[in-house]
C-alpha positions in Angstrom: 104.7 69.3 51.6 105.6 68.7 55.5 108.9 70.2 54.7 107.3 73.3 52.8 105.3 73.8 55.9 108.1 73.8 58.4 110.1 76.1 56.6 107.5 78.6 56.0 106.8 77.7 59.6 110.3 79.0 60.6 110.8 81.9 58.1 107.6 83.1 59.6 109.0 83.1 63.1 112.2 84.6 61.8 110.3 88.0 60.3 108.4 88.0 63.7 111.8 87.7 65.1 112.7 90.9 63.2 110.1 93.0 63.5 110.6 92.4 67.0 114.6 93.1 66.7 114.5 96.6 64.6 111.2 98.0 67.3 113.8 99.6 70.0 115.8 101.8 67.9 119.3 100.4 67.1 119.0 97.0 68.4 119.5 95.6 64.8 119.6 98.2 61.8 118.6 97.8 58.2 119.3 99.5 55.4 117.8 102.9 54.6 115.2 101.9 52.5 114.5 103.8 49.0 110.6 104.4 51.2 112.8 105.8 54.3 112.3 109.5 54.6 116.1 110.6 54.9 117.6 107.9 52.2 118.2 110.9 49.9 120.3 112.3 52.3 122.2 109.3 53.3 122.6 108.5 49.5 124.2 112.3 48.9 126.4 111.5 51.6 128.2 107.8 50.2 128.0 109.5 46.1 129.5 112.8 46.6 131.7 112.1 50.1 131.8 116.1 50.2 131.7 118.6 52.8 128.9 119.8 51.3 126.9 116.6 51.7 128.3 115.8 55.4 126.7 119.4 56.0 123.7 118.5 54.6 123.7 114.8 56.6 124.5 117.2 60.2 121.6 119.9 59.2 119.0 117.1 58.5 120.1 115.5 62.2 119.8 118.6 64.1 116.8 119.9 62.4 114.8 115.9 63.4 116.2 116.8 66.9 114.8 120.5 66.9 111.6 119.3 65.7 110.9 116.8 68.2 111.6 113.2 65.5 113.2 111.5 67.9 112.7 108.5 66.4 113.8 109.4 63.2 116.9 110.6 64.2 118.2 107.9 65.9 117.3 105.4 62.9 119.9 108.1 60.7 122.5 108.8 63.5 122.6 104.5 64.2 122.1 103.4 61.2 125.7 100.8 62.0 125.5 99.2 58.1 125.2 102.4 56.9 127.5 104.1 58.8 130.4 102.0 57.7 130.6 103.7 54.4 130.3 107.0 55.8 133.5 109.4 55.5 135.2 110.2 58.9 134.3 113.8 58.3 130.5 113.0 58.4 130.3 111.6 61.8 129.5 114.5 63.4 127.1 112.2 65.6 129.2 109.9 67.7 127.7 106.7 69.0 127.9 105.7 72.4 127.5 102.7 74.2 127.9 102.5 77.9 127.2 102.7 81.7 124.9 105.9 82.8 123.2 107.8 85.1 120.2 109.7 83.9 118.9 112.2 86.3 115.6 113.8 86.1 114.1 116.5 88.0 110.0 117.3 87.8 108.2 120.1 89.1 104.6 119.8 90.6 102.2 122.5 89.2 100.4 124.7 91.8 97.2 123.5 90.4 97.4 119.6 89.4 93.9 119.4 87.6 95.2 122.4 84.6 98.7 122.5 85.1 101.7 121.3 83.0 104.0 119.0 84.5 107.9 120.9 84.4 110.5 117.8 83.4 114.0 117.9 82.5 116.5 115.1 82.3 120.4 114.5 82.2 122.9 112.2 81.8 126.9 111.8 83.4 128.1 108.2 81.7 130.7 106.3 84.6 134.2 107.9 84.1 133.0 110.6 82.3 132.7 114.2 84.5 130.2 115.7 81.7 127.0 115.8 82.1 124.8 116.0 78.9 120.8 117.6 78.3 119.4 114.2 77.3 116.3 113.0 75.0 114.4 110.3 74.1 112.3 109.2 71.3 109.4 108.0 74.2 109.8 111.6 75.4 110.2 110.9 78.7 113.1 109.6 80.6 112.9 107.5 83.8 115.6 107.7 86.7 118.5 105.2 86.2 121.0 104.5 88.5 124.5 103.1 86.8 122.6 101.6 83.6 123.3 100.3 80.1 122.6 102.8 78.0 122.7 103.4 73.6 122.8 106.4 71.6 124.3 109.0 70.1 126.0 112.3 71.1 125.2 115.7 68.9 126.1 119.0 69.7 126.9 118.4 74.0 123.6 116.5 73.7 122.7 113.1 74.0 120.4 111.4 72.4 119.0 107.7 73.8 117.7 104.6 72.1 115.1 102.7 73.5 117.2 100.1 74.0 120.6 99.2 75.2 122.3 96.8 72.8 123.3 98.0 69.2 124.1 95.6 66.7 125.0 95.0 63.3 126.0 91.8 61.3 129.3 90.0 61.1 131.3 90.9 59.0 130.2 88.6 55.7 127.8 86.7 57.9 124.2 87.8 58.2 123.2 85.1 60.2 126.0 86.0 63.3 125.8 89.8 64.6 128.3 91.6 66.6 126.5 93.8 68.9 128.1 96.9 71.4 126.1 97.1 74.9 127.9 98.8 78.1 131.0 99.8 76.1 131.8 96.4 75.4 131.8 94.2 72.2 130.0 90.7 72.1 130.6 88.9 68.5 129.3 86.3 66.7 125.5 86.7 68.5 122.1 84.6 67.0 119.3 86.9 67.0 117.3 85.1 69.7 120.9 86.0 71.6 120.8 89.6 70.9 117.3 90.1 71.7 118.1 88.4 75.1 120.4 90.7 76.0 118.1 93.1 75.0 115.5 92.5 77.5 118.4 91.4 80.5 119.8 95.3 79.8 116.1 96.4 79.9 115.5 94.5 83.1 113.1 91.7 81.9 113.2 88.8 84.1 115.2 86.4 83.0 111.7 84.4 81.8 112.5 84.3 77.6 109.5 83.5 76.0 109.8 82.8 72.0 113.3 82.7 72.0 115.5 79.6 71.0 118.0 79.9 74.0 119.9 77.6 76.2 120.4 77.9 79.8 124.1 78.8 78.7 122.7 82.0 77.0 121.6 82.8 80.7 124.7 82.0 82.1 126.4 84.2 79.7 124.5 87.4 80.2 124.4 87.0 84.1 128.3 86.5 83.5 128.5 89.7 81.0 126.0 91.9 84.3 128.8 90.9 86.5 131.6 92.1 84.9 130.1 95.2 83.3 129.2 96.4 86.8 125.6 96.1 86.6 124.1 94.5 89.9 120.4 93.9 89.2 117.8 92.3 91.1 119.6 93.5 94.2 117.5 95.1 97.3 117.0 98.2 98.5 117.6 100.3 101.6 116.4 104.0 100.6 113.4 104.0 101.7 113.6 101.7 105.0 114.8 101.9 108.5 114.7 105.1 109.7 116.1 107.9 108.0 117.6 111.4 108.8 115.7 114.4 106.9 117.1 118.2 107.2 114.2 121.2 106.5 116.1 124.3 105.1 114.2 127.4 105.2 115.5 129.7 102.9 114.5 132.9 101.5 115.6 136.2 99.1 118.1 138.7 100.1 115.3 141.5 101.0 114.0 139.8 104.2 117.0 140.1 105.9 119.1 137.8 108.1 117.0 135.1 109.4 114.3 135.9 107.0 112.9 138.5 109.9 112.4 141.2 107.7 109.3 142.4 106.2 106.5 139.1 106.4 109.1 137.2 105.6 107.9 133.5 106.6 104.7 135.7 108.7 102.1 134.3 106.7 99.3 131.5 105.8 99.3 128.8 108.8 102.6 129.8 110.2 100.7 133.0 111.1 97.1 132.4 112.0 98.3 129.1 113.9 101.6 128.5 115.1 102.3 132.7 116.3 104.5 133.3 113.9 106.8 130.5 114.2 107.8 128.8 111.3 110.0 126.5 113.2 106.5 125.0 114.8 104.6 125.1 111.3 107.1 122.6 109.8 107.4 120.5 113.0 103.7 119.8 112.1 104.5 119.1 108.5 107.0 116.9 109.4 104.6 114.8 112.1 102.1 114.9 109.3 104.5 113.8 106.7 106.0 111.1 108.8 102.6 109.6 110.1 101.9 109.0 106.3 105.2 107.5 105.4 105.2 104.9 108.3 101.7 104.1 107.5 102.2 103.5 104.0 105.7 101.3 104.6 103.9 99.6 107.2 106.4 100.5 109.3 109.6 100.3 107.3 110.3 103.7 106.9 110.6 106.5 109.7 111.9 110.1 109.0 114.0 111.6 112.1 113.8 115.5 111.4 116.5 118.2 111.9 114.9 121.8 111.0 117.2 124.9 110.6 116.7 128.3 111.1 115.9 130.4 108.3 118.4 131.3 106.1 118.9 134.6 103.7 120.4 133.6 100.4 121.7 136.0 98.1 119.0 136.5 95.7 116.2 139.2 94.7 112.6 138.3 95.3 112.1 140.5 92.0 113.7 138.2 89.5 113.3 134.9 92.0 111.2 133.1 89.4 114.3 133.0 86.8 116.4 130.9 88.9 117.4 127.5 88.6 115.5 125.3 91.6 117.6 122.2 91.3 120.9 121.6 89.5 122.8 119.7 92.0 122.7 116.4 90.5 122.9 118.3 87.0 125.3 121.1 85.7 125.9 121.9 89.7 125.3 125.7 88.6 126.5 127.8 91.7 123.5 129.9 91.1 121.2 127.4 91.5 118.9 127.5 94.6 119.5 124.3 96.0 123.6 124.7 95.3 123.1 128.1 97.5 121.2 126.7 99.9 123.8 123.8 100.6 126.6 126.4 100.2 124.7 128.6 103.2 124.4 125.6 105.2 128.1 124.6 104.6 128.8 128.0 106.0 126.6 128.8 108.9 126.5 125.4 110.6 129.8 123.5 108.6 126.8 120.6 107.6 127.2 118.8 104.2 123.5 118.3 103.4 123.9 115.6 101.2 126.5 113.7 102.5 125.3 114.0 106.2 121.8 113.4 105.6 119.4 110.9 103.9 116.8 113.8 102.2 116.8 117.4 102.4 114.2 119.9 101.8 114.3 122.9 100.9 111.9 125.5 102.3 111.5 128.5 100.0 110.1 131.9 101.1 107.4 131.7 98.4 107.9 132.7 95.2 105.0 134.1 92.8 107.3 133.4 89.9 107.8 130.3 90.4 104.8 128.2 88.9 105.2 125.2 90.8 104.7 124.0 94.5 107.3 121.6 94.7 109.9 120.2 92.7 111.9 117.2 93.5 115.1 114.9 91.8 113.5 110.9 90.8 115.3 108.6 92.8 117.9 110.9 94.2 118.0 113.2 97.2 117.0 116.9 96.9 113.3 118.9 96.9 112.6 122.2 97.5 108.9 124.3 98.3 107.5 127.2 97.5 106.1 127.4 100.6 102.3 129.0 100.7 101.6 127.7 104.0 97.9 127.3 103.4 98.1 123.6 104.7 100.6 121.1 105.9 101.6 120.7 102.1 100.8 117.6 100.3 103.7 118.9 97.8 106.2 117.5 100.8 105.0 113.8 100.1 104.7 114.0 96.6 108.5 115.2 96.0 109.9 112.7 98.8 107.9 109.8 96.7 109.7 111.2 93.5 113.0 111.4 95.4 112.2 107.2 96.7 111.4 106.9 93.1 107.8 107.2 92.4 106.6 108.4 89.3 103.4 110.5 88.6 99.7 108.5 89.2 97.7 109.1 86.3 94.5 108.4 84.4 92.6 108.9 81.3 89.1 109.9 80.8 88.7 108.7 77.4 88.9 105.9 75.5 88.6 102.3 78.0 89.5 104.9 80.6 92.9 103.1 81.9 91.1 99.3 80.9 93.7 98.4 78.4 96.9 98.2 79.2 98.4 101.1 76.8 97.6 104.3 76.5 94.2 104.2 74.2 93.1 108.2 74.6 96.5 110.3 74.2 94.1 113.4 74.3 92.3 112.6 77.5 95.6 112.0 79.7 95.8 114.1 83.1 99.7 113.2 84.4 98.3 113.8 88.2 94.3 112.8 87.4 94.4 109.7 89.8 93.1 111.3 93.4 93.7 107.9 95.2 97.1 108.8 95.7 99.7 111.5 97.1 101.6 111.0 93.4 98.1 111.8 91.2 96.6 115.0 93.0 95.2 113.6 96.2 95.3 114.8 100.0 96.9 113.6 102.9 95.5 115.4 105.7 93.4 117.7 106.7 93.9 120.5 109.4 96.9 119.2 110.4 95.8 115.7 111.0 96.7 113.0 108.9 94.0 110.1 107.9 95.1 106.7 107.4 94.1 105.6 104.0 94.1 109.2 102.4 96.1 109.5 99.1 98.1 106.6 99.8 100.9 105.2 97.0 100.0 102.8 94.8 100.9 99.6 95.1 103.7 99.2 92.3 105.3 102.7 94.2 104.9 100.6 97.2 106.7 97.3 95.6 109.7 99.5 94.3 110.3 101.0 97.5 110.8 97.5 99.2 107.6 97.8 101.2 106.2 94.6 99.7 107.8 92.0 98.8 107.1 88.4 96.8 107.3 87.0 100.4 103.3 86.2 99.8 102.6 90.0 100.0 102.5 90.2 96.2 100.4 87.3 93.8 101.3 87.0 90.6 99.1 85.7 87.8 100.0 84.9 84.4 96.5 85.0 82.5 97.8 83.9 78.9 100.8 82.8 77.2 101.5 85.5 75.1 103.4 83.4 72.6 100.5 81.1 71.8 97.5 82.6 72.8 96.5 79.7 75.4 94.3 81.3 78.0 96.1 80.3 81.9 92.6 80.9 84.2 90.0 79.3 84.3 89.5 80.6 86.5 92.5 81.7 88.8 92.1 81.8 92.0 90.1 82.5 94.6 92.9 84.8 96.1 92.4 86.5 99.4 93.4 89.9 99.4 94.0 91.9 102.4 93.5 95.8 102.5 96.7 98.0 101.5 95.6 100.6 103.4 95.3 99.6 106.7 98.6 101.1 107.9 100.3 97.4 109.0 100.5 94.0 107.3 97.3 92.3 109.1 97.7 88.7 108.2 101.3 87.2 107.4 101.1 84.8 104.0 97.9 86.8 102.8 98.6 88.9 99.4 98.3 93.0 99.8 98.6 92.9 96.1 97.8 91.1 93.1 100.2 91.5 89.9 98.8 90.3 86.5 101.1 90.4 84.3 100.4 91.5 80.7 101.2 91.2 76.6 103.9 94.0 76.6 107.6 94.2 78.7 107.2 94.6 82.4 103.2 95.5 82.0 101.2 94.6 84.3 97.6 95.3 85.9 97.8 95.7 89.7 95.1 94.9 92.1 94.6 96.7 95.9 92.4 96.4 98.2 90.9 99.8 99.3 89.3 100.5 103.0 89.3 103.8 102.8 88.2 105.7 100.0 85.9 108.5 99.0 82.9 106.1 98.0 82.9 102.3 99.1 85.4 100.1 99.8 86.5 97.9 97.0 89.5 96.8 94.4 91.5 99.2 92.9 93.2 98.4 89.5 95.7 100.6 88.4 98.4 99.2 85.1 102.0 100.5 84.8 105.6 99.0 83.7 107.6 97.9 86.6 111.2 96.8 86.3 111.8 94.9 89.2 115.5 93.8 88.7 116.1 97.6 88.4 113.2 99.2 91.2 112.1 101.8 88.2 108.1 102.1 87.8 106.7 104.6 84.9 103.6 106.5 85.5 100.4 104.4 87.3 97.0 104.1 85.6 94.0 104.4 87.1 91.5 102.3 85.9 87.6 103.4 86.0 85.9 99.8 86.9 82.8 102.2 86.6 83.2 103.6 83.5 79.5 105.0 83.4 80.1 107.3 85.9 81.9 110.6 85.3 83.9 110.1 88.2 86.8 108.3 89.1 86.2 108.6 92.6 83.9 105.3 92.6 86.5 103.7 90.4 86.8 100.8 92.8 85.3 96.7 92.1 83.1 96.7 95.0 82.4 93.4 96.5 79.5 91.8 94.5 80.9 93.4 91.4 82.9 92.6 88.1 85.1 94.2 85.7 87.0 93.3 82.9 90.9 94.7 81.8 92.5 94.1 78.6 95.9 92.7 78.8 97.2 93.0 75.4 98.6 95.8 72.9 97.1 97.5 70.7 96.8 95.1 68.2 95.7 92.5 70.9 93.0 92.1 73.1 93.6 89.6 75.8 90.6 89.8 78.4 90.8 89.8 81.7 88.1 89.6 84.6 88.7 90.4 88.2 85.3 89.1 90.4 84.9 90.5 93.8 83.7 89.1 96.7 83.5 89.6 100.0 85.7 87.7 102.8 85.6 86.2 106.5 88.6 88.1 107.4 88.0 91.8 108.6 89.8 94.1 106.5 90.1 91.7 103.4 88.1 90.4 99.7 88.4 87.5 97.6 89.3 88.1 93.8 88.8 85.5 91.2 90.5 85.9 88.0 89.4 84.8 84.4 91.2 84.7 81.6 87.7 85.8 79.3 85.8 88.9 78.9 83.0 87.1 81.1 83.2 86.7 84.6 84.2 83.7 86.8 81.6 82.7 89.5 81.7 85.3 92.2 83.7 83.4 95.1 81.3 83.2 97.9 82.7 83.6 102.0 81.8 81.1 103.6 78.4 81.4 106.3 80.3 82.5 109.5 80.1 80.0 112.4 77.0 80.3 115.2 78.7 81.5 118.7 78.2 79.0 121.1 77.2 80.9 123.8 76.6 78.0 126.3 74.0 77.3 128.8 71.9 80.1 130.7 71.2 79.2 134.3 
């Protein structure tokens, strides 16, 4: 009986393993299954081996691409077991494994509460001078920098997986796979291997939980990084030190040379406050601008500014809304404003934009076509304006955080509204809802002077930028082990928490931010400490994935700690308060309470964490000493 129990103990664990293994697409591929949508297809294919049938196989591809089944497409297209039987003639679809860049441009709509957010991606693979349209089955595709990446190529289009490893099974041994990852071949793989190298290519920390590997395994995979080229977990310098920035003004052919025709820039603040100059309007933007940026790094990053005369580019203000904004890092269309403007500036002034300077904005004679204020590369240099001048544009902060990296700061306003740590209310998601920070839809200044605190980044923005580190700036808390279910805090803490806002790093050794890591990948809930805000000072929580062995952060979630409210502008823990977060899936639960108290320290709270849906005792501060004020003669 023992014996019955262990094995259906460990058969079990292997179909969790499994279902695990087959979730990113073309980790480990079955068979096309007689329930499986396209097996008709696929059957057609290895009965007839026509032309016909291959035709049929190609049409069936293309029309799952056309229609959005991302998903689907990539199950046919990397289907490896299936594949084998396949006639040359039908692999239309070619399956690549390898090193890539993706590189994605998104434009900011001029109004952020209604407006749809403008996102296109590519991809150039190392040694390879093409660059490809590229989609995703998760829809949207995050920077990367020199990555592992899987898929397939269709038609000059690629086509990733959501992960980077593909395997398949020995060759008559299904216990032993023989997986491709970063155009190279590794044989003769366990599954707890595979799915290893899964996460490492994903940029899990090396922390395998459920997996039956050795320190060897480790060894291995840090050995395969190495020699594939992929140097992880290594800092960053982008966004410290101080860094030179170059403001292009540019505008269309019908204002002349230097833009002195007609209004040209004569309008909004550059008029009614700076007489005219546009030169002295973006000086202010760029004090502005930099005032929040140093604040924000505390310290680390300062922006020395070079700003250009305006320049007339050889386009029509008539038909300005049907050019390309930014190409540079893409198809590097000569028509393509930014590849003007750096063309201009080549020839007026014999400056290379990007090679002589760290960022570079462009300044755009405003365009009514154009539906978008700004529009900015992710983690690569290049934004442009459509310049309105009706303040010292919040669009300049927002592109420069997508150009350092940052993605969008969201929130939902249905469902646990941002309390569980997945997205629970599809229908309810704004992409720039969260108005705590410069990368949701919030302001920086106002009248040209900039607040400390206002719209600042959130605090996974602020760990991928190198502005805090896990030199005690950032606590991390492991409520649960996922695996088993065993609950960590009881409670956890109580952790002092200074305020993230406050412009400097107050007290050395003292956490600005508390990470609590959850059920899925990289998921965690954040926790900052908020001076300044609309209402009252408290705790925000925000959830996102963070890869920290890469520096790439998806979108930030606000979470509403009062969800009775129809704002999110209180959605703060104030000191005195509760709340509890939800750390699992969505088949989990996993609950979570943050208690808030006040501190002794100026400018800081205590958090106490529980690993329940009830609340810890509130940490009290200590009564404050008596002043000994002496003797009175």
């Amino acid at each position: 009986m023992m014996l019955l129990i262990i094995f259906l103990s460990l058969l079990i664990e292997t179909i969790a393993e499994l279902n695990r293994a087959i979730t990113p697409h073309g980790l480990l591929v079955v068979d096309l299954d007689a329930s499986h949508p396209s097996k008709s297809i696929h059957q057609a294919v290895l009965k007839e081996k026509s032309n016909a049938a291959c035709q049929a196989r190609l049409q069936h591809l293309r029309e799952l691409i056309s229609n959005n089944d991302i998903a689907r497409a990539i199950e046919v297209a990397l289907a490896l077991k299936n594949r084998q039987n396949l006639p040359d003639s039908c692999k239309h679809d070619k399956i690549v494994t390898g090193i890539g860049t993706i590189y994605t441009v998104v434009a900011t709509p001029s109004n952020k509460i209604n407006g749809t957010v403008i996102r296109n991606s590519k991809i150039r693979f190392k040694n390879d001078e093409r660059v490809l349209p590229c989609v995703s089955a998760t829809g949207k595709l995050l920077y990367k920098k020199n990555e592992a990446i899987a898929g397939f190529e269709l038609d000059n289009q690629f086509v990733k997986a959501e992960t980077s490893i593909i395997c398949n099974y020995e060759s008559n041994n299904e216990s032993r796979l023989v997986c491709e990852a970063a155009s190279r071949t590794l044989h003769n793989l366990t599954l707890a291997q595979a799915l290893l190298y899964a996460d490492r290519l994903q940029g899990v920390r090396p922390t395998p939980q459920g997996h039956s590997v050795r320190r060897k395994d480790e060894a291995d995979i840090d050995d395969f990084l190495e020699s594939a080229g992929l140097a992880y977990d290594t800092p960053l310098n982008h966004a410290t030190g101080t860094k030179k920035i170059i403001y292009i003004p540019v505008c269309q052919k019908e204002y002349g040379f230097g833009c002195n025709t007609g209004t040209g820039f004569n309008y909004g603040l550059t008029s009614s406050t700076h007489g005219s100059n546009l030169t002295l309007y973006l000086q202010k933007l760029h004090e502005v601008s930099n005032e929040f940026f140093l604040s924000n790094s505390y310290g680390q990053l300062q922006l020395a500014a070079t700003i250009l005369e305006p320049l007339q580019l050889d386009y029509a203000y008539a038909s300005c809304d049907t050019l390309t904004p930014l190409d540079y890092w893409g198809s590097r269309s000569s028509s393509a404003l930014d590849f003007m403007t750096y063309a201009k500036v080549k020839e007026v002034h014999g400056i290379d934009v990007v090679k002589d300077f760290d960022f570079n904005v462009i300044v755009n004679r405003y365009c009514p076509g154009f539906s978008w204020s700004g529009i900015g590369w992710i983690g690569f240099p290049g934004l442009a304006l459509n310049l309105r001048a009706f303040d010292y544009d919040a669009s300049m902060i927002h592109e420069l955080g997508h150009n350092l990296g940052a993605e969008h700061a969201s929130l939902m306003s249905g469902g646990a509204k941002g309390a569980k740590a997945y997205i629970d209310s599809l229908d309810t998601w704004s992409e720039y809802g969260n108005a705590h920070s410069t990368m949701g839809r919030g302001n920086h200044e106002a009248n040209g002077v900039y607040y400390r605190g206002y719209a600042e980044f959130m605090a996974s923005s602020k760990i991928i930028f190198d502005w805090l580190s896990g030199s005690g700036e950032i606590a991390s808390v492991t409520p649960y082990s996922y695996s088993s279910g065993e609950a960590f805090c009881s409670p956890c803490g109580p952790i002092t928490l200074q305020a993230t806002d406050a412009g400097t790093i107050q007290f050395l050794g003292i956490p600005v931010a508390v990470e609590i890591k959850c059920e899925a990948n990289n998921r965690y809930f954040f926790l900052e400490y908020r001076e300044v805000t609309p209402s009252s000072p408290g705790v925000l929580v925000s959830w996102t994935t963070v890869s920290y062995s890469t520096r790439v952060a998806e979108n930030s979630v606000l979470v509403d700690a009062t969800p009775d409210t129809s704002s999110f502008t209180d959605a703060m823990i104030i000191p005195g308060a509760d709340f509890t977060v939800y750390c699992g899936t969505s088949g989990t639960n996993y609950p979570v309470n943050i208690a808030v108290a006040s501190s002794n320290n100026f400018g800081a709270v205590v958090v106490t964490i529980n690993s329940a849906e009830t609340s810890a005792i509130l940490p009290e501060a200590s009564p404050k000493p008596t002043p000994d004020y002496g003797v009175c003669l």
